[in-house]
N, C-alpha and C positions, 0 to 999 in steps of 0.2 A: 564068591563074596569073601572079602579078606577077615580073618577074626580080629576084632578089634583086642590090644589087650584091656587089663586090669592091674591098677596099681593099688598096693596096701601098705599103709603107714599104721603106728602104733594105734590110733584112734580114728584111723579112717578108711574108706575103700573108694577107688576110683574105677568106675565102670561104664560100661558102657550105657546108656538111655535106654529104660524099658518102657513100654504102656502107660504104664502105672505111675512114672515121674511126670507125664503132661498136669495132674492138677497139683501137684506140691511144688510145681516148676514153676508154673502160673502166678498161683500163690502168693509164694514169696517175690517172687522175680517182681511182681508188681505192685509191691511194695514201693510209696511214696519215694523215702529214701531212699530206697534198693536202688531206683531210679534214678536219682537223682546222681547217684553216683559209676553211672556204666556207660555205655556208647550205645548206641543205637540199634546194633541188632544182635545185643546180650541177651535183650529179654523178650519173652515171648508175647504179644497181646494177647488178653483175656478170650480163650476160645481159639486160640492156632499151636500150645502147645505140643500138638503129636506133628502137625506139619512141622514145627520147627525142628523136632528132633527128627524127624523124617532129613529135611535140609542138613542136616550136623551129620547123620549118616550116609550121604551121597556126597559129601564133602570130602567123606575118610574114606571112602570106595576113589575115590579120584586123586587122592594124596594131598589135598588141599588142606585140611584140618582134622588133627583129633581133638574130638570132644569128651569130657566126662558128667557122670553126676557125680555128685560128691555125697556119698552116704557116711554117716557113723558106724565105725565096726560093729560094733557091740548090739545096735540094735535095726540097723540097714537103712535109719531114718535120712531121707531126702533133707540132704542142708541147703546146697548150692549148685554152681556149676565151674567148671574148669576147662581150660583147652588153650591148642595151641593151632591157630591160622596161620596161612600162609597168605601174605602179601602181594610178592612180585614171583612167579615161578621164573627158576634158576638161581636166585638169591641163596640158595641154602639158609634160608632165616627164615622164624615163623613168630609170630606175635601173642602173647603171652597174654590172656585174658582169663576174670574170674569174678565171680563174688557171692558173697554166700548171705543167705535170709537173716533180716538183723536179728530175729531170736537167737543166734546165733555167734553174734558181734563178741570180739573181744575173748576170744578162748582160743586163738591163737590156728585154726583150721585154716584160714588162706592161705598163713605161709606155712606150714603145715602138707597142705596138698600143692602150694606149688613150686616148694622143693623136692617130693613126689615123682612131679614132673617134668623138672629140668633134666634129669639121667635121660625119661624115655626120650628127650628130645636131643640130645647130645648123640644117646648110643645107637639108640634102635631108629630113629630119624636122620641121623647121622647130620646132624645141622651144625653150620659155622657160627649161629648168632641167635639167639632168642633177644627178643625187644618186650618191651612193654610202657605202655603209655597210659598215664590216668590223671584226670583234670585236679587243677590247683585245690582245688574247693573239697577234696575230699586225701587230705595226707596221709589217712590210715594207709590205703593202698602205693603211696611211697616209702612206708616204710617196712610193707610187706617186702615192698623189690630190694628196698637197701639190707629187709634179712636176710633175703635168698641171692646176695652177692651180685647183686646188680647196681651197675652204675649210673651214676645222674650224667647224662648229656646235654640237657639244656630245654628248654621250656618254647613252646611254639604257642605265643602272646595271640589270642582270641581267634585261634583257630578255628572251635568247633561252637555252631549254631546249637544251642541245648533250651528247648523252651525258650526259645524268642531269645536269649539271654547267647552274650558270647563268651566261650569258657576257655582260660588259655587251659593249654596242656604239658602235663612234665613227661619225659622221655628218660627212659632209663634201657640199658641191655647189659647182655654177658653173654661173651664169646667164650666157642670151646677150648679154646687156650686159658682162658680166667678160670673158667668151670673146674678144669683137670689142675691147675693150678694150689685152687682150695680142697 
């Protein structure tokens, strides 16, 4: 079994899923809003959170995805979550997902942890491209990607079915030449 790492920011630790994050995972993740603004299998339904992180660690056993929790240095408290998918294998790209419990909102911990982990995804992943994509209807998370030097490419008009309701989507990435670049 491969160790997953650990990443540490001034105010945060990114780790691997333990036991213990199934009900502060749940929690928040299932949060109205929380919801309102993720894709469809960010969050875990009420009662499957050990299965999910179960799924998020056979992902990373198979080289498909690393996942994190995102805790607080200071006191290990479960904020959110973080990670990086893989889409298409051979691509060398992987898809840049996150969000964190709104008690949370507005202190600046998104981009925070996912500037974190852009390096593990460039260095130790060795990837050509990280993406990330997040619906019109919630900006905060475009302006996470335009702080962590990601670019807008263009918007895919009512793409994704979200509660009955159609949501276009904006697209953003950064290549490992932009990365090394900044």
């Amino acid at each position: 079994m491969r160790e997953q790492p650990t990443v540490t920011t001034d105010r945060l630790v990114l780790r691997p899923f333990q036991p213990d994050d199934a009900e502060p995972l749940e929690h928040l993740g299932n949060d109205p809003e929380v919801i309102s603004r993720t894709g469809r299998s960010e969050v875990p339904v009420p009662g499957t959170g050990l299965f999910w992180m179960e799924n998020r660690l056979a992902w990373y056993e198979k080289g498909e995805a690393v996942d994190f929790a995102i805790t607080l240095a200071e006191t290990g408290e479960f904020v959110g979550i973080i990670g990086l998918g893989m889409e298409y294998p051979g691509d060398d790209a992987m898809q840049l997902g996150f969000w964190v419990g709104k008690e949370y909102w507005n202190r600046g911990y998104a981009t925070e942890d996912a500037l974190a982990v852009l390096p593990l995804g460039f260095s130790s992943l060795n990837l050509h491209r990280i993406f990330a994509r997040h619906f019109i209807s919630n900006p905060a998370s475009g302006r996470v990607l335009e702080k962590i030097g990601m670019l807008y490419e263009g918007t895919l008009r009512e793409s994704t079915k979200k509660n009955g309701v159609y949501e276009s989507v904006a697209c953003y990435a950064i290549l490992r030449s932009d990365y090394n670049k900044a």
